[in-house]
N, C-alpha and C positions, 0 to 999 in steps of 0.2 A: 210487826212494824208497819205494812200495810193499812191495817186498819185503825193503827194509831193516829198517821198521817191522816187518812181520810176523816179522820175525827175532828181533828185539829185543823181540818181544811173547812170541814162543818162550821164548828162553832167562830173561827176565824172569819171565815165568809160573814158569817152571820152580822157580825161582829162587825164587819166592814160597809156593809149595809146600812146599819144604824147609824154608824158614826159620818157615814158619806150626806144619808140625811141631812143630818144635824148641822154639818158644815155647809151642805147645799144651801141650807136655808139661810144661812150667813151669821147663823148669831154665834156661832162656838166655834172660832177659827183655831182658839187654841187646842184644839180637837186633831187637825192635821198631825203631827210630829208625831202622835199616839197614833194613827189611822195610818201612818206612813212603816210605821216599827211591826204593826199588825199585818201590814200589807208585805212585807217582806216573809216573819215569820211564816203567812199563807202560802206566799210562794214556796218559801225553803220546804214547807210538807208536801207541795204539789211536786216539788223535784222529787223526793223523797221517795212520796209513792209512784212518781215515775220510774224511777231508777230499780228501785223494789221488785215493779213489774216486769222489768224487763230483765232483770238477774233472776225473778221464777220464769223466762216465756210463757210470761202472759200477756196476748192482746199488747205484742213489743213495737205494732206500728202506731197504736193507740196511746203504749205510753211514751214515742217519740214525739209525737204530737204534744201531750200533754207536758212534756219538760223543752219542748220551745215554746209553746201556747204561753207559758210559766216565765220565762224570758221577754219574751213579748208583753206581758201584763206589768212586770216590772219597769222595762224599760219606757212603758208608755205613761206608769204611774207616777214616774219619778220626773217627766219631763211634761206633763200634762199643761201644768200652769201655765210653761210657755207658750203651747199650743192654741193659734189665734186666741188672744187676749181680747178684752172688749166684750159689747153688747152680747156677739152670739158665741159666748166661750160655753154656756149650755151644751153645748152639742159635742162639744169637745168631751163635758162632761159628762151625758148621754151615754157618750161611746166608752167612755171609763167603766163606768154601771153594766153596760153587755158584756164589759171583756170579764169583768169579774164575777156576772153570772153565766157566761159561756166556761168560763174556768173552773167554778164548783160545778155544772153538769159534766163536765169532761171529767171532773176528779172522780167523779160520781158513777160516772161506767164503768173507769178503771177500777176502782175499789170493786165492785159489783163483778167484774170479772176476776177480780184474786179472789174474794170472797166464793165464788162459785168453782173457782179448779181447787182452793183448800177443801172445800167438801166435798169435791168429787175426788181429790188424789186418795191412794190409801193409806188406812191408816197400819201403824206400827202395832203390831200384835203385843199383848201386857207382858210384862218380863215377869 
């Protein structure tokens, strides 16, 4: 379930990236509601593999981090607009852009550390 999430964190990110584009540059505002639905699902797998991580003890201060980081990005995503309006709302937007690329590298260690204790834990001998 780990690496599903981190999956879906990938291509969501990715995802989010584009469409943040697209809207930055102003031509495809009807692009928002979909980049808002996207932006939620990313979260939900960021909590996800949070949670994951920390019912296997793995790297369980990394995935507290990662599931308030995940709260944080939502919260900031869904209130961004209002945030100084005007000429330099850029930067407001800026800061949108880090938080959601600080949030897939942090998903990104976490995944990278369940990925490394499943192939270190042992395995079940064949019945």
């Amino acid at each position: 379930m780990g690496q599903t999430a981190a999956t879906v964190i990938r291509i969501t990110g990715i995802l989010q990236l584009l469409m943040g584009i697209f809207i930055w540059m102003g031509g495809f505002p009807m692009l928002v509601p979909i980049h808002m639905l996207i932006g939620i699902v990313f979260v939900i797998a960021m909590w996800v593999l949070g949670f994951r991580a920390m019912s296997a003890r793995v790297a369980s201060g990394l995935a507290g981090v990662l599931i308030a980081w995940a709260a944080i990005v939502v919260a900031f995503g869904m209130t961004q607009a209002q945030l100084w309006p005007g000429p330099n709302h850029g930067f407001i937007q800026g800061i949108h852009v880090l938080m959601g690329l600080m949030a897939m590298g942090l998903s990104d260690m976490v995944a990278k550390k369940m990925r490394v204790a499943n192939e270190a834990a042992p395995q079940a001998p064949p019945a």
